[in-house]
C-alpha positions in Angstrom: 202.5 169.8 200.8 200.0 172.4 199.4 196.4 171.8 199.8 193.5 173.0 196.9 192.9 176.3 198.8 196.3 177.3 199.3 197.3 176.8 195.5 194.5 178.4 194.6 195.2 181.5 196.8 198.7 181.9 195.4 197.7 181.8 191.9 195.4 184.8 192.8 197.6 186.6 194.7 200.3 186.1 192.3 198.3 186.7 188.6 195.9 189.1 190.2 192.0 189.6 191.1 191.0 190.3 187.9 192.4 187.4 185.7 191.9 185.0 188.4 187.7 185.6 187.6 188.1 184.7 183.7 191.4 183.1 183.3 192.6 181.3 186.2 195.7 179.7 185.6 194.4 176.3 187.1 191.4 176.6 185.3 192.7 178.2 181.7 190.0 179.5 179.8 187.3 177.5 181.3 186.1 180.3 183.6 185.1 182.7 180.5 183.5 179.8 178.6 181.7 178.3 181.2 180.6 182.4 182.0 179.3 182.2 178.4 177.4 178.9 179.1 175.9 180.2 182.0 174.4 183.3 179.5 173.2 180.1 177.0 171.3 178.8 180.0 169.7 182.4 180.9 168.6 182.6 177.0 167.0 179.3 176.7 165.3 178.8 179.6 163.7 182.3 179.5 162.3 181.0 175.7 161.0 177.8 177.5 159.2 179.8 180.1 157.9 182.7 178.4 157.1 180.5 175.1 156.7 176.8 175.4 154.2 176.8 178.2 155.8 177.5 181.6 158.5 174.6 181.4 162.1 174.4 182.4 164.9 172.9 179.8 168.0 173.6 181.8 166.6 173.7 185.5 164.8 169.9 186.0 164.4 171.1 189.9 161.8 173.5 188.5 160.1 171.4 185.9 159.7 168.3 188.3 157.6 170.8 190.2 155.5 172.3 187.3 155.2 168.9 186.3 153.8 168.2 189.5 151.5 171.4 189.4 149.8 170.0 185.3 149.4 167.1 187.2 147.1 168.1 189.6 145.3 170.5 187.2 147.2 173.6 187.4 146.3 176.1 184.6 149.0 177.3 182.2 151.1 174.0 182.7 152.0 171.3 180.3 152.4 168.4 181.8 153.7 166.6 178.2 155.9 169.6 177.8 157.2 169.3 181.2 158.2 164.9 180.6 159.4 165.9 176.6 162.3 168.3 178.6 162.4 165.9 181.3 163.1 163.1 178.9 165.6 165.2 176.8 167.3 166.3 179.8 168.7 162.7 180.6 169.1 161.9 177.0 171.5 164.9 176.9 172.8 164.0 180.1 173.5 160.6 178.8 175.5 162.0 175.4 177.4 163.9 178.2 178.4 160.6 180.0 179.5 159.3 176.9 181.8 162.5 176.3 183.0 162.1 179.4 184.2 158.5 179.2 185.6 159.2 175.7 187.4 162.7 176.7 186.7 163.2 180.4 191.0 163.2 180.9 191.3 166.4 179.2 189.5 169.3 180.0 190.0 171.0 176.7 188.6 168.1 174.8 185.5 167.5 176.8 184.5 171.5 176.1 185.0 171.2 172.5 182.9 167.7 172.3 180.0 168.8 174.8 179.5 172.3 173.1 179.7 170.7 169.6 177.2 168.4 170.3 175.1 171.1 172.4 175.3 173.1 169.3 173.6 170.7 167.1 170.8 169.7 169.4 170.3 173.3 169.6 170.7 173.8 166.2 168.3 171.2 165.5 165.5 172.9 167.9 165.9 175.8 165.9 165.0 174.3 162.3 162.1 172.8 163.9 161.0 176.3 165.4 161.7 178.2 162.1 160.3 175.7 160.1 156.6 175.1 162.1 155.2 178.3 160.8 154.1 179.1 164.3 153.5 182.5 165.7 156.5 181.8 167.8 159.2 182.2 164.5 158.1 186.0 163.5 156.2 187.4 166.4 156.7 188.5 170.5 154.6 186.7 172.9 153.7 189.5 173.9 151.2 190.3 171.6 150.0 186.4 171.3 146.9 185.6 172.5 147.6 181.7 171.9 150.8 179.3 172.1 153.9 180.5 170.4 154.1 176.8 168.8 151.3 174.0 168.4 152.0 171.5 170.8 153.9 169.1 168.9 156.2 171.4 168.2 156.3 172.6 171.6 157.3 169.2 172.9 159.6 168.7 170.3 161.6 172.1 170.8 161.7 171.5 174.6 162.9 167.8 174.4 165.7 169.3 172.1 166.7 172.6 174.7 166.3 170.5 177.4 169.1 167.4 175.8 171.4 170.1 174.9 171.5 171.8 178.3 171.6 168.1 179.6 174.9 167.9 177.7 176.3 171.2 179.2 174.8 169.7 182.8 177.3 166.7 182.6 180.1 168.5 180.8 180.2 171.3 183.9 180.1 168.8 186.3 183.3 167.0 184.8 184.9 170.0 184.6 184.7 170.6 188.1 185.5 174.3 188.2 184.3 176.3 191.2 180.8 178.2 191.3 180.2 177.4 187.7 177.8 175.1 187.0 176.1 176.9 184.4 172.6 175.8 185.1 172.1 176.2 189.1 172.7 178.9 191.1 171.6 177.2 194.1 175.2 176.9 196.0 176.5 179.6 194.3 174.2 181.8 195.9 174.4 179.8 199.4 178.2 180.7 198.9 178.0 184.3 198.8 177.0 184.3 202.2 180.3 183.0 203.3 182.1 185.1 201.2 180.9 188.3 202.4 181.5 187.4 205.7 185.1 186.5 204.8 185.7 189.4 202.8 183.9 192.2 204.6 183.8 190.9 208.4 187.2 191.0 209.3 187.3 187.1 209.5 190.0 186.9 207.0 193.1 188.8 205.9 196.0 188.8 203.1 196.0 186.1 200.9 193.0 184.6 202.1 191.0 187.4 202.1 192.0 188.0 197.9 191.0 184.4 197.7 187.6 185.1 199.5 187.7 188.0 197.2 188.4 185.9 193.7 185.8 183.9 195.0 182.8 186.1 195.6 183.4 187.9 192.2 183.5 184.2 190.4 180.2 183.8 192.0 178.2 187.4 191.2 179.7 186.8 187.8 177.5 183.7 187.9 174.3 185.3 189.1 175.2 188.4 186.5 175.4 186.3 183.6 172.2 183.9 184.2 170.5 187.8 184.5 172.0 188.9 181.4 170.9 186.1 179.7 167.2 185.9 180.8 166.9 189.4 180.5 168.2 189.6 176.7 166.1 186.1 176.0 163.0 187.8 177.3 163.3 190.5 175.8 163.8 188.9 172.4 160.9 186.1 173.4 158.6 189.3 174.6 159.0 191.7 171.7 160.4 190.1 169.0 160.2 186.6 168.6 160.8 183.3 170.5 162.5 182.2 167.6 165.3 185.2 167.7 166.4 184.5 170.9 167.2 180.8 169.9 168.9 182.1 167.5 171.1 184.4 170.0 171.6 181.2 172.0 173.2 179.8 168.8 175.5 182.2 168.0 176.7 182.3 171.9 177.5 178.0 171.7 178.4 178.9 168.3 181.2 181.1 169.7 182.2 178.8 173.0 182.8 176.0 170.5 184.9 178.1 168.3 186.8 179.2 171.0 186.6 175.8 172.8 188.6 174.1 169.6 190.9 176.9 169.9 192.0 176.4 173.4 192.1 172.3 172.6 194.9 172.9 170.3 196.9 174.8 173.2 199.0 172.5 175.9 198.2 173.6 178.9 198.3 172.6 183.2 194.5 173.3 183.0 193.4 170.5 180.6 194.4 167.8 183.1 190.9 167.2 185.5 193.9 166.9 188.4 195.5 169.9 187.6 193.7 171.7 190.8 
């Protein structure tokens, strides 16, 4: 019988290098999607950093530790900040454990339900941004003196990032597919250790060394997109507006969910969680 690695070293071997990073044939379109996710992520927790008061809405490892810094008196930290994302995060993360029990036995389905719902938490932090009248909806905080957003808002827009990245948390985790979790780099980058070694020491060859291969460029597609993404959200947070690049995170679950319902509609190996 084949084992995990050994299937997944023949599907590389036989559908290529290249489509085994964004279309997998065990994975389907998940890799590509989740790629995008991972540029959502990038995007919205540059916003939270740069403009609601150093907190963290996708990373909680981060904001227990700011938390921990307001607590003590820390200056430049909001502590209610910090427990509004905290909070939203296991809200979201709860939502996500309801998709799960409701669509967790196809892949396909769970996408399209955790980025619709993502989408509209999302959605709803950005009415309350662009409706606050806040510095933060038509100016770069770069050039602000004060808070992109009174506090209340502030809270209210983190608690909202913070659920819908709690969503995409729970929905990544279901899905199950290698290096991409979308919101932690933490193993992927432990990983790429490993795969260096196996790709450029000489400790592996043929087939395993393409799947060492597929596996280190799965994984420095990870790290590249979470760049991309806080590089384009800062930039828009910096010199535009705070508000603008919400809005780009929008457009990006906008076009995941769209493409999500798409691939839904398709039969596919890949949709079944035991398809690996």
């Amino acid at each position: 019988m084949t084992n995990a690695g050994e299937t997944e070293t023949a599907a590389v071997s036989e559908h290529g290098l290249v489509r085994s990073l964004v279309a997998d044939p065990l994975y389907g379109p998940l890799y590509g999607l989740l790629l995008v996710l991972t540029v959502v992520t990038g995007v919205v927790d540059a916003v939270s950093i740069l403009a609601l008061g150093r907190v963290f809405v996708a990373n909680m490892t981060g904001n227990v530790v700011f938390g921990a810094f307001a607590v003590v008196g820390a200056p430049g930290f909001s502590l209610a900040a910090s427990l509004f994302a905290l909070g939203g995060f296991l809200g979201g993360a709860y939502l996500g454990g309801a998709l799960i029990s409701r669509f967790g036995h196809d892949r396909g389905a769970l996408l399209r339900a955790g980025t619709a719902a993502e989408l509209v938490l999302a959605g709803v932090a950005v009415i309350v941004a662009a409706t606050s009248g806040d510095p933060g909806t038509s100016h770069g905080t770069i050039g602000l003196s004060g808070s992109a957003f009174a506090a209340a808002y502030t809270d209210a827009i983190a608690a909202l990032l913070a659920a819908a990245m709690g969503v995409q948390n729970a929905a990544a985790r279901r899905l199950a597919v290698p290096d991409m979790t979308t919101t932690v780099l933490t193993m992927t980058l432990t990983g790429l250790g490993a795969d260096v070694r196996a790709v450029f020491g000489g400790a592996a060859h043929g087939a395993a060394r393409m799947s060492a291969r597929a596996a280190l460029g799965r994984r420095l597609l990870a790290v590249a997109a979470m760049i991309v993404g806080a590089v384009c959200g800062s930039a828009l947070a910096l010199r535009v507006s705070p508000l603008s690049a919400l809005i780009l995170a929008i457009a990006l679950l906008a076009a995941v969910a769209i493409a999500a319902a798409a691939a839904a509609r398709r039969p596919g190996a890949w949709r079944t969680p035991s398809a690996r």
